[in-house]
C-alpha positions in Angstrom: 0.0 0.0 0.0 2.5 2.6 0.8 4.6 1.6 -1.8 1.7 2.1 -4.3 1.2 5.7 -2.4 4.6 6.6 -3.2 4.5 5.7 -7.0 0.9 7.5 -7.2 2.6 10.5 -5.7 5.4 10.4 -8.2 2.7 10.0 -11.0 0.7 13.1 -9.8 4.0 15.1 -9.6 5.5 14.4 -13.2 2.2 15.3 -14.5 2.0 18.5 -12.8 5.9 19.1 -13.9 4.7 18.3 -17.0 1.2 20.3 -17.0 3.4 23.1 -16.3 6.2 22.6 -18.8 3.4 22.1 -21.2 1.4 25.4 -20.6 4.8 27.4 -20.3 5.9 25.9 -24.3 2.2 27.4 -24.9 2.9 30.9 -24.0 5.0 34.0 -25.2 6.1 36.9 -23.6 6.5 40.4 -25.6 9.2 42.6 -23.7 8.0 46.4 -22.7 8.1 48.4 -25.3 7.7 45.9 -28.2 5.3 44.1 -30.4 5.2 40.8 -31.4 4.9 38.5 -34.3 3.1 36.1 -34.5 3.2 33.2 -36.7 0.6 30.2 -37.1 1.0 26.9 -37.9 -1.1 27.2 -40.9 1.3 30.3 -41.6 -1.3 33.2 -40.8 0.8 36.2 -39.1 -1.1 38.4 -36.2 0.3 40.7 -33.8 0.5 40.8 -29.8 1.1 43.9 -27.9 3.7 43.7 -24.8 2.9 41.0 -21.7 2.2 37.1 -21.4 0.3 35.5 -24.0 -0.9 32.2 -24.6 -0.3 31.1 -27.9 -0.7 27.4 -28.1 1.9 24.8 -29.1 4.2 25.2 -32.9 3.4 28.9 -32.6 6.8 31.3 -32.7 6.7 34.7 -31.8 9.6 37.6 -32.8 9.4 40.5 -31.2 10.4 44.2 -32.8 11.0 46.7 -30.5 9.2 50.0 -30.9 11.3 52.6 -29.5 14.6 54.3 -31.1 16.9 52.2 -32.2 20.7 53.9 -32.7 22.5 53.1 -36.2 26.0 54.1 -35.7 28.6 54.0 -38.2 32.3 55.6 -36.6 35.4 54.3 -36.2 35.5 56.1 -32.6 34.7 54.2 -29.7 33.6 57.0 -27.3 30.4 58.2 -30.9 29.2 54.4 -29.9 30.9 53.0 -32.9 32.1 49.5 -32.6 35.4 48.5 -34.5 36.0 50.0 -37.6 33.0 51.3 -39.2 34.3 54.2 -40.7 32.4 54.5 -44.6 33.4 56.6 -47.6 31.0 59.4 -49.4 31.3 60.4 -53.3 31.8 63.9 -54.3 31.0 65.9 -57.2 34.9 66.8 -57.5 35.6 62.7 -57.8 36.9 62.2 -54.1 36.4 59.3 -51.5 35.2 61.2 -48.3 35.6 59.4 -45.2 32.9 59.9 -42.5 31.4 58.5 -39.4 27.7 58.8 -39.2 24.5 58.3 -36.5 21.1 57.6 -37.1 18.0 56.8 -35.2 15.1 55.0 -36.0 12.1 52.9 -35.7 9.5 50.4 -36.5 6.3 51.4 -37.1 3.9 49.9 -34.7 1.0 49.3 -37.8 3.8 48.2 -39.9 5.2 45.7 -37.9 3.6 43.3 -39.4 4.8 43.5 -43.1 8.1 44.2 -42.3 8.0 40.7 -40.8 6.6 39.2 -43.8 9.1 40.9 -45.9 12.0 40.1 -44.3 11.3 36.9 -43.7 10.5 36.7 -40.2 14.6 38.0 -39.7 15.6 40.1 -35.9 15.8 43.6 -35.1 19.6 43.1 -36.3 18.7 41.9 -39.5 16.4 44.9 -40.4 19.0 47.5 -39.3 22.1 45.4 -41.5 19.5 44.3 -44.6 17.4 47.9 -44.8 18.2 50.7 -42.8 22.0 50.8 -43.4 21.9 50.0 -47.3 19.0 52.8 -47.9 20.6 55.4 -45.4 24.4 54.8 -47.5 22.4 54.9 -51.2 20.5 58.4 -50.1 23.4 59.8 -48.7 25.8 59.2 -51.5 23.2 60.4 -53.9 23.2 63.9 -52.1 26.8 64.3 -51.6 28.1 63.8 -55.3 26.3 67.1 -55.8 29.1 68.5 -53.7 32.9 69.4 -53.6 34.4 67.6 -50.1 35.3 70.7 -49.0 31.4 71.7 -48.9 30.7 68.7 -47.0 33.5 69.2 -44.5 32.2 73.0 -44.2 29.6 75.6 -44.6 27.5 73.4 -46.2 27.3 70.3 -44.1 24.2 71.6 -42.2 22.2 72.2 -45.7 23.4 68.8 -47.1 22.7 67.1 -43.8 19.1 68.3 -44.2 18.2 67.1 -47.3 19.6 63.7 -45.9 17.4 63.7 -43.5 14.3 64.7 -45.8 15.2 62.3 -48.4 16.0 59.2 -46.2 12.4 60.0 -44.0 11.0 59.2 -47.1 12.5 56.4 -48.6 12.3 54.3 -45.2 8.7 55.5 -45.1 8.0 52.9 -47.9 9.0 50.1 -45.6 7.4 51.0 -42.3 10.2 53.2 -40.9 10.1 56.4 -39.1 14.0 57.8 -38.6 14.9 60.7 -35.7 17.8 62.3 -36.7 21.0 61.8 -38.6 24.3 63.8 -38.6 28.0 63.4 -39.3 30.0 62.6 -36.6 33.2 63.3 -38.0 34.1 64.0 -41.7 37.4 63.4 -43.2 39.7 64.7 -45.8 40.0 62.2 -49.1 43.3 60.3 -48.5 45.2 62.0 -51.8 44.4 65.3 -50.6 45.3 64.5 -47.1 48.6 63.2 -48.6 48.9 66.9 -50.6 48.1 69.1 -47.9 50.7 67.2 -45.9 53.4 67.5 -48.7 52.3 71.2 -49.1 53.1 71.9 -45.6 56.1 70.1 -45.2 57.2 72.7 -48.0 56.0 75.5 -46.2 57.7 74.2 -43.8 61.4 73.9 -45.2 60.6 77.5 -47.1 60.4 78.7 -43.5 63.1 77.2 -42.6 64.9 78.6 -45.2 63.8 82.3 -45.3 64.8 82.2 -41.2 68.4 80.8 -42.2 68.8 83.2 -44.7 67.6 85.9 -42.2 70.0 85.0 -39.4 72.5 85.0 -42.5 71.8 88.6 -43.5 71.8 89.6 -39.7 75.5 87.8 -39.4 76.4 89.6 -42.5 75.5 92.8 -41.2 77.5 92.3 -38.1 80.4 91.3 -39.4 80.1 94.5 -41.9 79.6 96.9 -39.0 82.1 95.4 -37.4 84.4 95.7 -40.4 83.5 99.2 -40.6 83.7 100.3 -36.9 87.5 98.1 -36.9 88.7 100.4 -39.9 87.1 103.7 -38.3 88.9 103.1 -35.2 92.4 102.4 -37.1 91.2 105.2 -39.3 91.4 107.2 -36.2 94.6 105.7 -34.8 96.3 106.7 -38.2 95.1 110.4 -37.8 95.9 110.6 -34.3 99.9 109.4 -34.6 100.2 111.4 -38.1 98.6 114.4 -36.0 101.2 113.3 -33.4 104.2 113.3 -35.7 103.3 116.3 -37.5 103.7 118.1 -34.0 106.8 116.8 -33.7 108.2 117.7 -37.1 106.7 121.1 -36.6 109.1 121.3 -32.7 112.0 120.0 -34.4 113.8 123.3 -35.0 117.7 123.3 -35.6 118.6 124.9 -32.1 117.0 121.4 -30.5 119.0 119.5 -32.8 122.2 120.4 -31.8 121.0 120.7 -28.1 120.2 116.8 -28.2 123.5 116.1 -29.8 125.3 118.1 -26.9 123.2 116.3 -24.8 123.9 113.0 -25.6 127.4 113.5 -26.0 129.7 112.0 -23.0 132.5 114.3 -23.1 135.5 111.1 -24.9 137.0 112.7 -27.9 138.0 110.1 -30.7 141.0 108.5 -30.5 141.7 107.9 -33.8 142.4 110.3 -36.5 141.9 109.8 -40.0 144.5 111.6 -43.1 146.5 114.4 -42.5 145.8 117.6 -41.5 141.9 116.6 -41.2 139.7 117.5 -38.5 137.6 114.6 -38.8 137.6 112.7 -35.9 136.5 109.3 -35.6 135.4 107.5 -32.2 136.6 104.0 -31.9 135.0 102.2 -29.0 
């Protein structure tokens, strides 16, 4: 008897494991802010707003969430941008522009439905990749090769940004898609031109370098001349001063002080030596 309890008990709690495994495979739930999907076994499609829903067995439910979803194209981490998802724009002056990008958008609530059924039943993730992205890239490459880069990466970005965002409202209209905003992040200069405004100012740079050298070489020059100049002034004056000098001396030299220096110098020893007969020249052997 008790063992007969005990397997009755067992019994009654597998089916009750099972009753509830059972009901659970039979319902769905739709996160906040979503709508769900779903698809019939004899492949009708209806809709379920957010919260628990029984569905019944072989019934799947996707759910597409209703708020703003964030497409994000950068190759900087801190705009959202994950990896390297830096994309190029045309131009109307034949250059590759390199950009990063946001956009926001949504599902349509009332379109939910055939977006499904035209994308196959396919995630959030597959819409953004397979019809957002490719219809944002088309419009705005279609808009910007009416435009030089340097419009794009100027005065005109705001204008040219605004007929984006006009243009792309409407094409992801057609499929059930309402966009927010989109913007450049960042635009770039087209590699070739990057590589000639970098050659131009290492020139500029050099000719800089150059002018200053041959600046500080003029300014040397000059020195040197006015050093020339102030050298030869100064021996100039030198040269003036002893000829002044000598001239004063010349001028004292009168015959009187001649013979007054010879007297002077003279030590009183007559010459010892006399030279011819009967001469008076007398010559001083020392």
């Amino acid at each position: 008897m008790m063992s007969n309890f005990i397997v009755g008990g067992v019994l009654a709690g597998v089916i009750v494991i099972g009753g509830l495994i059972t009901g659970l495979s039979a319902t769905s739930h739709v996160p906040v802010g979503s709508v769900g999907i779903v698809k019939h076994m004899n492949g009708q499609v209806s809709e379920l707003p957010q919260g628990w829903h029984i569905t019944g067995f072989g019934v799947s439910v996707q759910d597409y969430p209703t708020y703003m979803q964030s497409l994000i194209l950068s190759s900087n981490a801190k705009e959202g941008g994950s990896g390297n998802e830096q994309w190029t724009v045309g131009t109307s002056d034949q250059q590759e522009l390199p950009v990063n990008s946001s956009l926001t958008w949504k599902i349509n609530v009332k379109d939910a439905t055939n977006i499904y059924q035209n994308v196959g039943g396919k995630d959030i993730n597959y819409i953004s990749d397979k019809i957002v992205q490719p219809t944002m890239k088309n419009v705005v490459n279609r808009i910007t090769h009416d435009y030089s880069w340097n419009d794009i990466k100027g005065a005109k970005q705001g204008e040219i940004t605004d007929k984006i965002q006009k243009q792309l409202g409407i094409e992801l209209a057609k499929v059930g898609i309402t966009i927010g905003n989109f913007g450049f992040t960042y635009v770039g200069t087209p590699q070739g031109m990057a590589q000639s405004q970098q050659t131009l100012a290492s020139s500029e740079l050099a000719v800089k370098q150059a002018q200053a050298k041959q600046q500080q070489q003029a300014v040397e020059n000059q020195t040197a001349i006015q050093k020339a100049e102030a050298d030869a002034q100064q021996k100039q004056i030198q040269a003036e001063a002893e000829a002044k000098a000598n001239q004063i001396v010349s001028q004292s030299l009168t015959p009187e002080l001649v013979e007054y220096n010879k007297v002077s110098k003279w030590n009183g020893t007559l010459p010892t030596t006399m030279l011819g007969n009967n001469t008076s020249v007398l010559a001083n052997v020392k």
